[in-house]
Structure formats: C-alpha cells, structure tokens
N, C-alpha and C positions, 0 to 999 in steps of 0.2 A: 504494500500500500504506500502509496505518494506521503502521505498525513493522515492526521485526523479527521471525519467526517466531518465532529463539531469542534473548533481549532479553540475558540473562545470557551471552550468549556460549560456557556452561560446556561445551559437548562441541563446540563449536569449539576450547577451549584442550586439550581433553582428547587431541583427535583430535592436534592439532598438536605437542606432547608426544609422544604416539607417535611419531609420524614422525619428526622429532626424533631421538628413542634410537633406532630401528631405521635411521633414516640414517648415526647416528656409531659404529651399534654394534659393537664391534670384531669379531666373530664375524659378524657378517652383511658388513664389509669384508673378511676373511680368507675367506670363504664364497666371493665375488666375485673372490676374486683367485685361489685355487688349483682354482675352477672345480667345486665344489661346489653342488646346489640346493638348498639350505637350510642357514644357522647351526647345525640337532641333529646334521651331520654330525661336530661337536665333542662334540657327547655322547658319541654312540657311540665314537669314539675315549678320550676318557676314561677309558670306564667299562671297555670292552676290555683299556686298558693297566692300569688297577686289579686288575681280574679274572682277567687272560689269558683271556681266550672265544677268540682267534684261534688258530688252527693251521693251516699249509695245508695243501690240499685238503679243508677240512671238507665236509660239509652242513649249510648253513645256511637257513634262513626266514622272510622279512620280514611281517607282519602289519600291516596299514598302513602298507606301505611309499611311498606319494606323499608330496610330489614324487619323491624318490630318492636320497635323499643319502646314507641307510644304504647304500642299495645300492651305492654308489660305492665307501665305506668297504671295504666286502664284498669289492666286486670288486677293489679295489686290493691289501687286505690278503691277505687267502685264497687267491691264485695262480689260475693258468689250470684247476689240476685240481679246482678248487673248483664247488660242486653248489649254486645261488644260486636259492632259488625268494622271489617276491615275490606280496603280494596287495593288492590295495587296492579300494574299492567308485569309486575317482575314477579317470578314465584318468591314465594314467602313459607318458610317454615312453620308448622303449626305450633299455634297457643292455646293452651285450657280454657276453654270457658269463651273463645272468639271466635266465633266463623268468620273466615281467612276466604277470599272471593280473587282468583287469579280472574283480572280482566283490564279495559281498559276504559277509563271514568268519561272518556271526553267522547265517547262513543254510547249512544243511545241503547246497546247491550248489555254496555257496563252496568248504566244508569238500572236497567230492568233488574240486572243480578241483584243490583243493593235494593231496588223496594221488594223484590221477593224474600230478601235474607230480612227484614224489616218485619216481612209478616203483619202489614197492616198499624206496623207501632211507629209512631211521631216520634224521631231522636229529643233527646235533651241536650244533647251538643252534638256538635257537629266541629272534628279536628281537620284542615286541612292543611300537609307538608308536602305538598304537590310541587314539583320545581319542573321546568323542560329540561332535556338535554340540548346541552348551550351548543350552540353553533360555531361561539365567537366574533359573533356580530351581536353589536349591545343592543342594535334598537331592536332587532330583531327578536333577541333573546327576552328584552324586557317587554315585548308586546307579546310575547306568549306567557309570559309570568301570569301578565294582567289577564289574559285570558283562561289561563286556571285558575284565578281566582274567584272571575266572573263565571265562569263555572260552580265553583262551589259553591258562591250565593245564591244564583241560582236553584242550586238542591236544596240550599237549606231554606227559602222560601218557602220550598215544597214540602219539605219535609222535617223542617224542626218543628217543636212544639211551641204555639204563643208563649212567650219570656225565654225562649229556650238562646244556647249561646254559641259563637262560632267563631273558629282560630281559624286564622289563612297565614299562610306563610306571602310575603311581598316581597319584593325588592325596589328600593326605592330609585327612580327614574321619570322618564315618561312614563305618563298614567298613571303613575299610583296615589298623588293628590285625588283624581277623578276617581280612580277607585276605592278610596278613603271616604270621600264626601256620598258615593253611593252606598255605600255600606251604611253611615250615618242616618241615610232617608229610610232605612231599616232595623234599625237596633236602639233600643234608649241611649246606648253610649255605647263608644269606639274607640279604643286605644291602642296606637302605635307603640309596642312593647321590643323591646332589644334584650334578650336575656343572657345573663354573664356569660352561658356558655357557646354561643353565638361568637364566632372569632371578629374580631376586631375590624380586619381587611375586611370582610364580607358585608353589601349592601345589605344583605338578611334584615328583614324584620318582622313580627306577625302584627298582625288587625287583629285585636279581642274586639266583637261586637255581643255585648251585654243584656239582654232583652229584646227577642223577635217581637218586634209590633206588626199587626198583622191589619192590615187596614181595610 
C-alpha cells in the first residue's frame, strides 16, 4: 500500500472518543449494573419523577420502544396490574408483563397492531423515543423528527384517555417551536425537559404534555 487510507487519522480519533465517553459513561455503567438495556432508561425515570406520569396499574404505550429499557422502567414502576403495550419496527427481546409488537408505527398496520394489543382500552400515557435514521442532512433529518412526533400526537389524540399524558422525544431545529405550540393546543401544559442523562452535544429533548383536553 502507497499510505494510509485515512492519513489524518481524524475519524479514527473521533471514533475512539466515542468509545471513550460511552465506556466511562456513568449512565451506561449504572445501565450495566442494575440491569437495564440502554442508559434512556434514566431518562425516562427523570422525567417520570419530574412529571409524575406513573401510577399503578396505568395503561401505558411505548413507541419505539427497542432495545427496552423504557419498558423495564414501565414494568418495574406500574405494578403487575399495569397494561404495557410496546412497538418498535426492530425486533425486540421479550419483557414480562409487555406485549412487545414487531412492526412499523408510521404505517397504518402498525397503527392497527397497537389498537388490537389495546383491546378497546384508552392509554394513560403514551411514551414516545421514536428518532429516524439520520441521513446527515439536518433539514432533512429534523423534518422527519417532527414528523414522528406529529405522528405520535396524532395517536394519542386517538387514543389517550381525557387528562391522560405524552413524552415525544424532539430535536430542537426547524419545526419544533410549531410542534411545541401544537402540542400546547392539546394538553393543559407542555414542557420542554432535557434530562441529565441526555449527553450534552445532543439536540435531544422530550415534550411532556400534561392533561389530554379533548375538545
């Protein structure tokens, strides 16, 4: 060989940096230790304890729920009388007490898998960590954010319970004021939440909307 492929080494340093922080990172050792599959499973606790979304026995709805960590949270918090439906378009390894729906949400099939697992019952929240896969075009990428998100309001329109409450994962760019102020013409209160385990660099943020008003 002539040289190096990559001479400047720059996404070898980048790569290894990563690894790096996600090796030391405290939330992905805590993930590891109390047996969690994924470091958001600190999100959603967070944001929970901020909010109070839990109650037992709710009905609750994961929307991009792979790997499973919400769903852990879910089932840990919510008790055994709790009604845990999960969707994901990735396979998902089974949870106790969750019916786990390989499908895809933004497809009117998906949508029927979740009101059939629903069985006629109105969620009491509705969680969604629904992200695209990034292209690397930003407008691009954040005009399908907003369009998962406006999907999950969507559902939960239809299907939360009046006062019931809904987490969307956002990234903040184009649209997401518009999608903020439409969430608002639907819930007593909406808050834009960043939770510690949420890295830094990352636009990440979720909508809590507070009470479905159903007009």
């Amino acid at each position: 060989m002539s040289g190096p492929l990559n001479p400047s080494g720059k996404k070898n340093r980048f790569n290894k940096a990563w690894m790096n922080d996600h090796v030391h990172d405290h939330y992905v050792t805590e993930a590891q230790r109390l047996g969690y599959r994924s470091r958001a499973a600190f999100k959603l606790i967070e944001l929970a304890q901020k909010d109070r979304l839990f109650r037992p026995g709710m009905t609750a709805v994961d929307l991009g729920a792979a790997p499973g960590s919400w769903c852990q949270v879910l089932r840990e918090k919510l008790g055994p009388a709790a009604r845990i439906v999960a969707i994901d378009l990735l396979p998902m390894d089974g949870i106790a007490g969750v019916n786990v729906i390989q499908g895809d949400f933004r497809e009117e099939t998906g949508v029927e898998l979740l009101t059939a697992a629903l069985a006629g019952h109105k969620a009491d929240l509705v969680l969604s960590d629904l992200a695209p896969n990034l292209s690397g075009v930003e407008s691009a990428d954040q005009a399908r954010s907003v369009y998962l998100g406006e999907l999950a309001l969507d559902f939960s329109e239809r299907w939360l319970k009046p006062g019931g409450d809904l987490v969307v994962k956002a990234f903040q760019g184009a649209g997401f004021p518009e999608f903020q102020r439409t969430m608002q013409g639907h819930f007593d209160k909406v808050y834009a939440r960043k939770p510690k385990a949420s890295r830094d660099r990352s636009r990440e943020v979720y909508l809590v909307g507070k009470g479905l008003v159903v007009s």
